[in-house]
N, C-alpha and C positions, 0 to 999 in steps of 0.2 A: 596568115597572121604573122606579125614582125617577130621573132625573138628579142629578148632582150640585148642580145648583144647588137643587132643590126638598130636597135632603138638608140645603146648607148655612143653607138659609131654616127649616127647622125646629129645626136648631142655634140660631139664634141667636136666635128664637121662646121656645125652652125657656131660653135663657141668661139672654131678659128678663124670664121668670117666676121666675126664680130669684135675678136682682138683686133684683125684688119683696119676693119671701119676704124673704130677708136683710135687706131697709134693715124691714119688718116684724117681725123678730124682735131686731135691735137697738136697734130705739123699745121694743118691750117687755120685752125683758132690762138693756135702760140706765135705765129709770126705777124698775124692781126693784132691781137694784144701786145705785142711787142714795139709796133710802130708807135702805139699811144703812149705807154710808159718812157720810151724815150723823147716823146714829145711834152711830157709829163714833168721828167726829169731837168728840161730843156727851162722851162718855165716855172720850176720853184728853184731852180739856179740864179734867177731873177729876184729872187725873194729872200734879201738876207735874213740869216737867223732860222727859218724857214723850221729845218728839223727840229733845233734844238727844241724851238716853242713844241712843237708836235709833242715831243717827248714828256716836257712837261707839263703838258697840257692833260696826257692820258692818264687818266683815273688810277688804273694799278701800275704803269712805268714808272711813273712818278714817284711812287713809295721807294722803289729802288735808288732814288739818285740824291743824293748831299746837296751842299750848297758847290763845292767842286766841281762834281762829274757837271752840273748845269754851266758852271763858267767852260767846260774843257766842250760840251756837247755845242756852246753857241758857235766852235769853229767846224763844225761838220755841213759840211757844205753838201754833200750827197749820202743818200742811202740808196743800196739794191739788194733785193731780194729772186736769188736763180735760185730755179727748180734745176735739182741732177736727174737726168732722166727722164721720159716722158710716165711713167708710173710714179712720178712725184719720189723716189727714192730718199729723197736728203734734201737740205738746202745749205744755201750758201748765203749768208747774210754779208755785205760789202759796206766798209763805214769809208767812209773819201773825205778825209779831213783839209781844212787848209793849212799855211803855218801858224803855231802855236806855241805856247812857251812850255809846256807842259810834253810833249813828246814828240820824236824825228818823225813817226812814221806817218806815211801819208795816205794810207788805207789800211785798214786793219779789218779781219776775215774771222768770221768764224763759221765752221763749216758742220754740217748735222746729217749722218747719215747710217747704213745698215753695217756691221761689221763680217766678219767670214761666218758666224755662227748665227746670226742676223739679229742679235743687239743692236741697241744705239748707239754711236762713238761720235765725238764729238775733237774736232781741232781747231787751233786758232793761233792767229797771230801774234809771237811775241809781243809786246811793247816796247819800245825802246825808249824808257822815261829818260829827260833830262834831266839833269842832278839838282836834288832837293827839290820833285816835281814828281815823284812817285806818289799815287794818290793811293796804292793799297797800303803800301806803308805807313803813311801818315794819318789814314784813318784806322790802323790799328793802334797806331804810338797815341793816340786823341780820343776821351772818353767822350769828348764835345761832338767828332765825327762820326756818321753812320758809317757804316761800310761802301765801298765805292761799289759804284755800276760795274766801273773797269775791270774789277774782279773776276764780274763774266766770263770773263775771256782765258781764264784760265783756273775755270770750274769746269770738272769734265761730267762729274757725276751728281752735284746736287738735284732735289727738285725743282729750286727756285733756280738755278740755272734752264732746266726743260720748262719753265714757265715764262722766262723773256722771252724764252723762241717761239713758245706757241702767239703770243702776245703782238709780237712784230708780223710775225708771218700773215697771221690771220685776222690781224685788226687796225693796225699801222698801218703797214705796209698795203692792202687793199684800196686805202681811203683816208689819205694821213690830212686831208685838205679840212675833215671834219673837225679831228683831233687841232690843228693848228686856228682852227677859228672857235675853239668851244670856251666857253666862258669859266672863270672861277666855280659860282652857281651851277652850271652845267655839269661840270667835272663831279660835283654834290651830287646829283640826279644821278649819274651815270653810274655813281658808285653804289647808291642808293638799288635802281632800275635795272642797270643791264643798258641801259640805253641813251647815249649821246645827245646832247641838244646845242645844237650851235650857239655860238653870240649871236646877241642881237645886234645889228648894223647900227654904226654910231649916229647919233641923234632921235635913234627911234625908242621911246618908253612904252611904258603899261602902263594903262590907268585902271584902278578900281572902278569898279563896275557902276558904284554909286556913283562916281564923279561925271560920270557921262553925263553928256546932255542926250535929253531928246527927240 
């Protein structure tokens, strides 16, 4: 009959053939999915505007952004979303802006990950606004202004900061093609449901059911 110990030694035997497996099938499923996100990338580079509309497109982003952050978001020409680590550790969210009148930089990072204690810590890219183009300032000095998106980025501990990142990571960022073709009325449903419904392709209507012929 096995002792428990010789029971618990082949538990854990099997556990480290199975970490194995896994760190092996995420080297080979991560550089699979990798060719198509940058072929991905490749072709909504194609596509001016592309993000911005995504952005404003998604149901709860959307709440976050002024009429600003939407003019500064239409020059973001790229987004990426890296995993640190094959245990998913952190992410690294990458904004790849073009030129803009609003700020120098040309990518801005913000970074989400474990700390020595294993909290959440969170970093990010200065901005380097140009003058009379800082967007937290001027929607603090403006009762007319909501607060900016931009803000994010140098929030380390709110909620609604850990709510952009979940947001991008897990529903943007997967399938932004959705978000960028979903219709005003959709964005209703989605907020309403949980559940996205694309535009309808130009020229195609609904007709009430009475008007059919038949």
């Amino acid at each position: 009959m096995d002792t428990l110990e010789n029971v618990q030694l082949k538990l854990e035997t099997m556990n480290a053939q199975a970490d194995r497996a896994y760190l092996r099938l995420s080297r080979k499923f991560g550089q699979l999915r990798l060719h198509h996100l940058e072929r991905r990338n490749l072709l909504i580079q194609n596509i001016p505007g592309f993000w911005g509309q995504a952005f404003q497109n998604h149901p709860q982003l959307s709440s976050f952004l002024n009429n600003q952050d939407k003019e500064v978001l239409s020059y973001l020409n790229s987004l990426e979303v890296e995993e640190l680590g094959l245990a998913r550790l952190g992410y690294k969210i990458k904004f790849y802006f073009g030129r803009n009148p609003y700020f120098q930089n040309k990518v801005l990072i913000k970074e989400y990950g474990c700390g020595p204690s294993g909290q959440v810590v969170s970093r990010s890219t200065p901005i380097q606004w140009l003058p009379g183009h800082d967007l937290q300032s001027l929607s603090q000095g403006s009762p007319e202004n909501s607060r900016s998106f931009f803000g994010w980025f140098s929030n380390h501990s709110s909620i609604e900061s850990d709510k952009i990142v979940e947001i991008i990571n897990e529903e943007l960022w997967p399938n932004p093609l959705q978000y960028y073709l979903m219709s005003e009325g959709a964005r209703v449903e989605k907020g309403k449901e949980g559940k996205p419904v694309p535009a309808r392709p130009p020229g195609e209507t609904s007709e009430p059911a009475d008007n059919k012929s038949n």
